[in-house]
C-alpha positions in Angstrom: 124.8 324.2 21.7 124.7 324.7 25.8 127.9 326.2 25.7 127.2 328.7 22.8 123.6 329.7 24.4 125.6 330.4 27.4 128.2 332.7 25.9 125.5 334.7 24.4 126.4 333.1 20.6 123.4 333.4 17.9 123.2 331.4 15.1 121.2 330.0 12.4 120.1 327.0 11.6 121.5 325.2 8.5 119.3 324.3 5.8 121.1 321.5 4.3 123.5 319.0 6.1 125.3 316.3 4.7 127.0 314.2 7.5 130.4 312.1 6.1 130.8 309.4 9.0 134.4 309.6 11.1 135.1 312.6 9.0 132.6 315.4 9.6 129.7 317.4 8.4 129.6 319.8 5.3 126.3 322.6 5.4 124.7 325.3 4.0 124.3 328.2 6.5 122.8 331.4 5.1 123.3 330.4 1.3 127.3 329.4 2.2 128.7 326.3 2.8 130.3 325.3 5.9 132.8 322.8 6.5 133.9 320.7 9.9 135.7 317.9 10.3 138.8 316.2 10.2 142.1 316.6 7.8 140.6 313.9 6.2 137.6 315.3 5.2 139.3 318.4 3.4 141.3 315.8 1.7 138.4 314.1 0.4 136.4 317.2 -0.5 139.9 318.2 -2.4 140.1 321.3 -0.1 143.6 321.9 0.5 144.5 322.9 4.6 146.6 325.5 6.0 150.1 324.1 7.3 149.0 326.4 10.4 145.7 324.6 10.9 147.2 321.1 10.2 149.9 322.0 12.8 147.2 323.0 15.7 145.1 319.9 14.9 148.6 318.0 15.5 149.1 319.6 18.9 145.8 319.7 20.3 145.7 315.9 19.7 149.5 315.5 22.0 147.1 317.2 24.2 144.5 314.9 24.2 142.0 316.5 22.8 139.5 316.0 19.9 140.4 319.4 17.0 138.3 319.7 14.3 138.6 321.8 11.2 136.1 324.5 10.2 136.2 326.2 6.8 134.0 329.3 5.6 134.8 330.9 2.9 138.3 332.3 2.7 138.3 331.6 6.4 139.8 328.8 8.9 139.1 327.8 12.1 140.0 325.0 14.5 137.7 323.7 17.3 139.0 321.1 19.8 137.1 319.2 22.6 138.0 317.4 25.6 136.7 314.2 26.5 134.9 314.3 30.4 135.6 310.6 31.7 132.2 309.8 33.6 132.4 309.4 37.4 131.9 305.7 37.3 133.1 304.9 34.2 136.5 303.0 35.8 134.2 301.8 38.5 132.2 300.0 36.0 135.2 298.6 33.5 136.6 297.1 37.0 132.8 296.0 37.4 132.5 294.0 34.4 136.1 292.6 34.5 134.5 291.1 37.7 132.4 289.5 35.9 134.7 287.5 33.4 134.8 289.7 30.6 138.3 290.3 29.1 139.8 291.7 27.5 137.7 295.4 27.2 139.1 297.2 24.8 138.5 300.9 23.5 137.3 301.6 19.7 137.2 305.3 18.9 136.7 307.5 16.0 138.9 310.2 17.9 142.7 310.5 17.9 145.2 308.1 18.9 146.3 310.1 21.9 143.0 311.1 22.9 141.9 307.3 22.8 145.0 306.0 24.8 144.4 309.0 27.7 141.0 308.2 27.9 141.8 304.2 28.0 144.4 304.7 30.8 141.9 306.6 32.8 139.2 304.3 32.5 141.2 300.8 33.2 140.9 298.9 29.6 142.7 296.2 28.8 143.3 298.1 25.0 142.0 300.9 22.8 142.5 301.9 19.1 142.0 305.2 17.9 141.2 306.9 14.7 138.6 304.6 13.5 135.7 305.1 10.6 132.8 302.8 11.2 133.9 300.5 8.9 137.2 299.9 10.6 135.1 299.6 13.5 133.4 296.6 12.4 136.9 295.1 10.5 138.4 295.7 14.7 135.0 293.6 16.0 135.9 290.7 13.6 139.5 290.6 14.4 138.9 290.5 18.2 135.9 287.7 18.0 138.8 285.5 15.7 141.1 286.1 18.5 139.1 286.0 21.9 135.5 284.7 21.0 131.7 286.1 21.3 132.6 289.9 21.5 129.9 292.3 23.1 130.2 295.9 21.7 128.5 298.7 23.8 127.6 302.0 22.1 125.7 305.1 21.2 126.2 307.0 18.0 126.2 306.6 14.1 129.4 305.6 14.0 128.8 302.6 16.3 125.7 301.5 14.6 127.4 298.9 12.0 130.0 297.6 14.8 126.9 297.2 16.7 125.4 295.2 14.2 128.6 292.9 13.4 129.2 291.9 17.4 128.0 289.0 18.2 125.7 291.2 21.0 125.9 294.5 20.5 124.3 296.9 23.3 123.1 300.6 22.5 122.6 302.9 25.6 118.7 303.9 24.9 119.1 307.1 26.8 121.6 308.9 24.7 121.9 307.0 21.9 120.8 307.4 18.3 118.2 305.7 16.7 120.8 303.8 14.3 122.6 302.6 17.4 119.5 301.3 18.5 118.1 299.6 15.7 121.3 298.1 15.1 121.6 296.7 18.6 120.4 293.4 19.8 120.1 295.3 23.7 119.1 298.6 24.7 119.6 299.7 27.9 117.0 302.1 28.9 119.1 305.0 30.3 122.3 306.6 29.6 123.6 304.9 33.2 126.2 302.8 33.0 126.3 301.0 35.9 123.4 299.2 34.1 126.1 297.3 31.8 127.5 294.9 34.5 123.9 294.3 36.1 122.4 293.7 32.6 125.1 291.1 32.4 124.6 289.5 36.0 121.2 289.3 34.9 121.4 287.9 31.7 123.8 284.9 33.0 121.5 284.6 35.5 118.9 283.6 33.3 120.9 281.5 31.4 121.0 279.6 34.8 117.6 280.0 35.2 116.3 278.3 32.1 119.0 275.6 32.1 117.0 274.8 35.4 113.9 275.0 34.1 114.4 273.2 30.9 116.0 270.0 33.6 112.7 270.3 35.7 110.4 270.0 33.0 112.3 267.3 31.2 113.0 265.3 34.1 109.5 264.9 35.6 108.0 264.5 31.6 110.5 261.5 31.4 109.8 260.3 35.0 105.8 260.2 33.9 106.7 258.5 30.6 109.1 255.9 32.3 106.4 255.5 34.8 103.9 254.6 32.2 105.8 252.2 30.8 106.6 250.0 33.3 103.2 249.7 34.9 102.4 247.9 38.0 106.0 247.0 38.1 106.5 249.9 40.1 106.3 249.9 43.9 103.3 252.8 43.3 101.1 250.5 40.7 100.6 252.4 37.5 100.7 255.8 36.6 96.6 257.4 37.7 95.5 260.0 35.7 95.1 262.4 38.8 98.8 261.9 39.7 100.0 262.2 36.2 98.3 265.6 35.9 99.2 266.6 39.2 102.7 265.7 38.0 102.8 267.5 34.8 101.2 270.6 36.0 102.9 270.3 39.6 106.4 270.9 37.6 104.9 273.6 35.5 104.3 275.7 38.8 107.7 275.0 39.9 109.0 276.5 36.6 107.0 279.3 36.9 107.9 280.3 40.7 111.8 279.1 39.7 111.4 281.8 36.9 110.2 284.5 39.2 113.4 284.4 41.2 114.6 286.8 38.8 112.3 289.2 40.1 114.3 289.6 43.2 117.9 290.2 41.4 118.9 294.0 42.0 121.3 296.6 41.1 124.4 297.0 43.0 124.6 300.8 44.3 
């Protein structure tokens, strides 16, 4: 839309839409429908394709790219887009590889090739292209019966039911849809993501955190008890009421100020 406003491109709005996740969207734009999408979605709509425009999708994807199809009328069209690899996208794979998590692996609705450049660039373990949603969530299940608890980290539609099969799926709140979100059991607030790797330094270092806590409280509540029990057989004399509260609530504060340490735990520039 940027890019159109830029080149000095009018246009008007559609007033229908019907979106066919992984395969594209089919509208009606002044009283004529519009198709764009993927070989696949001509194939569904029984819209038979130009050898021409089948052969340009084929060699903008050796390329890299992402082509889609767009029919209007008796007219064709192809539209391709490149992928932009973020800045600190490697950075952060390598970031939460640190952190123990392996393999990360790429799922993509775009091409093969386009999905393995992308992959090389960024520094993941694996990728698989050409995905619908539903193979999305079919790749999620075969890679936590391989490896384990798998985290899946997205943003649009087409994520929103992978998100929802991982065992903890994380939707990046600043560009992401509001399926992604829903279906997510995280949401980072921004689209940064050198948030992933501190959300996950964090979250283990709560895990820490409350293992502690959980010890503290137990182990003075079963000191009191035990205390109790055994009287003036103890070298203190029995258990007084002001030391048992002072006790009890004593290791309440602890847990409280042990808790606040996560306060302190910062993001790595």
């Amino acid at each position: 839309m940027r890019a159109a406003e830029a080149r000095g491109v009018t246009f008007d709005p559609a007033s229908a839409l019907t979106n066919h996740l992984g395969k594209g969207l089919v509208a009606t734009v002044d009283g004529a429908t519009v198709e764009i999408g993927t070989p696949d979605l001509f194939a569904s709509l029984a819209l038979p394709v130009p050898a021409a425009g089948l052969a340009e999708i084929e060699r903008l994807r050796r390329e890299a790219k992402t082509a889609m199809l767009v029919h209007h009328g008796v007219q064709w069209g192809v539209i391709a887009a490149a992928d932009q690899l973020r800045p600190v996208a490697a950075e952060v794979v390598a970031a939460v590889k640190r952190t123990g998590v392996r393999p990360v692996v790429l799922l993509s609705g775009d091409s093969a090739h386009t999905v393995e450049a992308i992959a090389a660039r960024a520094g993941v373990d694996e990728s698989r292209g050409d995905l619908l949603p539903e193979e999305k969530v079919t790749a999620i299940a075969d890679l936590e019966a391989k490896y384990g608890a798998v985290a899946m980290v997205g943003d649009g539609v087409n994520d929103a039911p992978a998100l929802a099969r991982s065992t903890v799926g994380i939707a990046m709140g600043g560009i992401g849809s509001d399926a992604a979100m829903e279906s997510a059991d995280v949401v980072l607030m921004s689209d940064d993501l050198t948030a992933l790797p501190f959300a996950l330094r964090l979250t283990r270092r709560a895990h820490t955190v409350v293992i502690q806590n959980v010890t503290i409280a137990v182990g003075v509540m079963a000191l009191l008890v035990t205390w109790v029990f055994l009287g003036q057989h103890t070298p203190f004399g029995a258990l007084r009421l002001p030391v048992a509260v002072s006790g009890h609530e004593g290791s309440t504060v602890i847990v409280i100020l042990n808790g606040l340490r996560l306060l302190a735990e910062r993001r790595q520039k």
